[in-house]
C-alpha positions in Angstrom: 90.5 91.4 188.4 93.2 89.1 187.6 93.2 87.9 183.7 93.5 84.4 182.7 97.0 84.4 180.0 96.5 85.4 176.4 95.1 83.2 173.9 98.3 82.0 172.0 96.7 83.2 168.7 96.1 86.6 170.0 97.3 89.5 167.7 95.5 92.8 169.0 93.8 93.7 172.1 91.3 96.3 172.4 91.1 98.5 175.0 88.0 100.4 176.1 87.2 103.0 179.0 83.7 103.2 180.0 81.8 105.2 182.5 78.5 105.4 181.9 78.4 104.6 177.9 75.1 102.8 178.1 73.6 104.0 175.0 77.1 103.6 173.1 78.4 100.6 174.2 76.0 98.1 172.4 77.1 99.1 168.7 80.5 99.3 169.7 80.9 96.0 171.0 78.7 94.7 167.9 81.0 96.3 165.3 83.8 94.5 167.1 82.1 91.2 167.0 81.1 91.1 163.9 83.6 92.5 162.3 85.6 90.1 159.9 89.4 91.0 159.2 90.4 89.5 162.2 89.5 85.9 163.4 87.9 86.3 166.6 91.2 83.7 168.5 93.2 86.6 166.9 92.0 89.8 169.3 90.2 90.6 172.7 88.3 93.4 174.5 89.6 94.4 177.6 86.2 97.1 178.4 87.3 99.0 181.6 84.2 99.9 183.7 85.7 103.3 185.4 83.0 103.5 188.1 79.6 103.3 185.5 76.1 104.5 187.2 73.9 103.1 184.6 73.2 100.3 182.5 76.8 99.3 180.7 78.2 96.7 182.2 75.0 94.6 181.8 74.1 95.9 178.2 77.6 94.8 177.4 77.3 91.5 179.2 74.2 91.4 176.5 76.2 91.7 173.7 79.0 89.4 174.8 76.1 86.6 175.6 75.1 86.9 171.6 78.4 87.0 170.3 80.1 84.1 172.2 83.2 84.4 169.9 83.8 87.7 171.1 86.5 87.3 173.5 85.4 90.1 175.7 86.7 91.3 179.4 85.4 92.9 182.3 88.1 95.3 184.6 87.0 97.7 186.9 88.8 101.2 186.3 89.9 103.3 189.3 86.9 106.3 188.8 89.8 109.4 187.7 88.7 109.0 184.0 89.2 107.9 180.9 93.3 108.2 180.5 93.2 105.9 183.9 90.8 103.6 182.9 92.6 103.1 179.8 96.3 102.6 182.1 94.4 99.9 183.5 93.6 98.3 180.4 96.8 98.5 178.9 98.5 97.1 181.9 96.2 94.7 181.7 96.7 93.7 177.9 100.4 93.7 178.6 99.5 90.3 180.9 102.6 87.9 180.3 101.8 84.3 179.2 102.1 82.0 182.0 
């Protein structure tokens, strides 16, 4: 998946592995959003799906259609685990303003 550039605001990005974190991802993502230190034009969620079996993709699709601010991003992790997943993410959150 090809991300669109950075926000110009954007401070931090957040990278997270998943495979198969359906009953953790919900209260992760929700601490994120609603979380206040950081204006939400200031960070993103890069949430690497590494080859997920169960529910987390949609449960976190849940979350990111209640908190609109949260500036949150779908990748698809190569299925070797987590320290690959999170390569993909930080290659990803490297992404060069165009």
């Amino acid at each position: 998946m090809t991300l669109s550039p950075p926000h110009p605001a954007l401070r931090a990005c957040v990278v997270m592995p998943a495979r198969n974190e359906e009953d953790l991802i919900v209260p992760s993502l929700r601490a994120l959003a609603t979380q206040i230190r950081v204006k939400p034009s200031e960070y993103e969620v890069l949430l690497v799906l590494d080859r997920c079996t169960d529910a987390t993709g949609e449960r976190a699709m849940a979350v990111a259609d209640t908190h609109p601010q949260l500036r949150l991003h779908f990748l698809d992790g190569p299925g070797l685990g987590s320290g690959h997943a999170r390569r993909v993410g930080m290659e990803s959150a490297g992404r060069q303003d165009s």
